[in-house]
C-alpha angles and dihedrals in degrees: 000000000000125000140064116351124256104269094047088054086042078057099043089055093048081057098037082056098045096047086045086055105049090050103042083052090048096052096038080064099046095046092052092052106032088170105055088046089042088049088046089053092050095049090055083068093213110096110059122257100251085051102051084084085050102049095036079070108041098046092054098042083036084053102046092042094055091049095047085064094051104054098056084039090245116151083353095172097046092046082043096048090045098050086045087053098044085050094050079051096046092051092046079059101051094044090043082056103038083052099052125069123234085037123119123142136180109244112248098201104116103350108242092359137083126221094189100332134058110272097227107075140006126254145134091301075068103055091044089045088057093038089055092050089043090057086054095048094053091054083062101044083050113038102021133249092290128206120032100358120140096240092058086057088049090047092049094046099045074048094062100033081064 
């Protein structure tokens, strides 16, 4: 079988893992308080008012689907490749906020908790934290969820199939 070596796929799996469980926590947080994610959206001043209901639902489910995927290495690449975009985008939103003035929101991360950075306000912490998680993303849009993921069983069987 061509491809990474084995300890870079052991690697990839340990991300694919980690990533999937960031996300499925976050939006195990966010699902279980709407509102407060709802009210976190709607201090960052981007989404229009009538959407923030909107998107308080899609980002979590999105999230946790995505996870979800991740964490059985199906569509390991595509789970991999939402969740890289909706962090670009999360860091766009931090850095829009940080830059303007009257705005201040909550961060809306992991509810009451903090990954790398403290839970209470946004700031720069914010921005390195996503970018970190975006890097890791991106490994996986790249290189594939590595051992024991579902894709690479699909890949090996459609291999021998040829």
């Amino acid at each position: 079988m061509s491809g990474p070596p084995t300890a870079i796929r052991a690697l990839l799996l340990l991300i694919r893992l980690a990533i999937a469980g960031v996300f499925a926590f976050a939006a195990t947080l966010k699902i279980a308080d709407p509102q407060a994610f709802a009210f976190s959206i709607h201090g960052f001043k981007i989404v229009p008012e009538p959407l923030v209901p909107a998107a308080a639902f899609v980002v979590p489910w999105t999230e946790m689907i995505c996870a979800a995927a991740l964490v059985f290495g199906l569509w390991s690449r595509s789970a991999a490749l939402i969740l890289s975009a909706m962090l670009a985008a999360f860091i766009g939103a931090i850095v829009s906020a940080l830059l303007r003035s009257g705005v201040d929101p909550k961060c809306g991360c992991f509810g009451d908790f903090g990954l790398l950075c403290p839970p209470d306000k946004i700031g720069w912490c914010n921005v390195g934290q996503n970018a970190l998680l975006l890097a890791a993303s991106l490994a996986l849009t790249v290189w594939g969820g590595g051992l024991l993921s579902m894709d690479a069983l699909a890949c090996r069987r459609r291999a021998r199939e040829a």
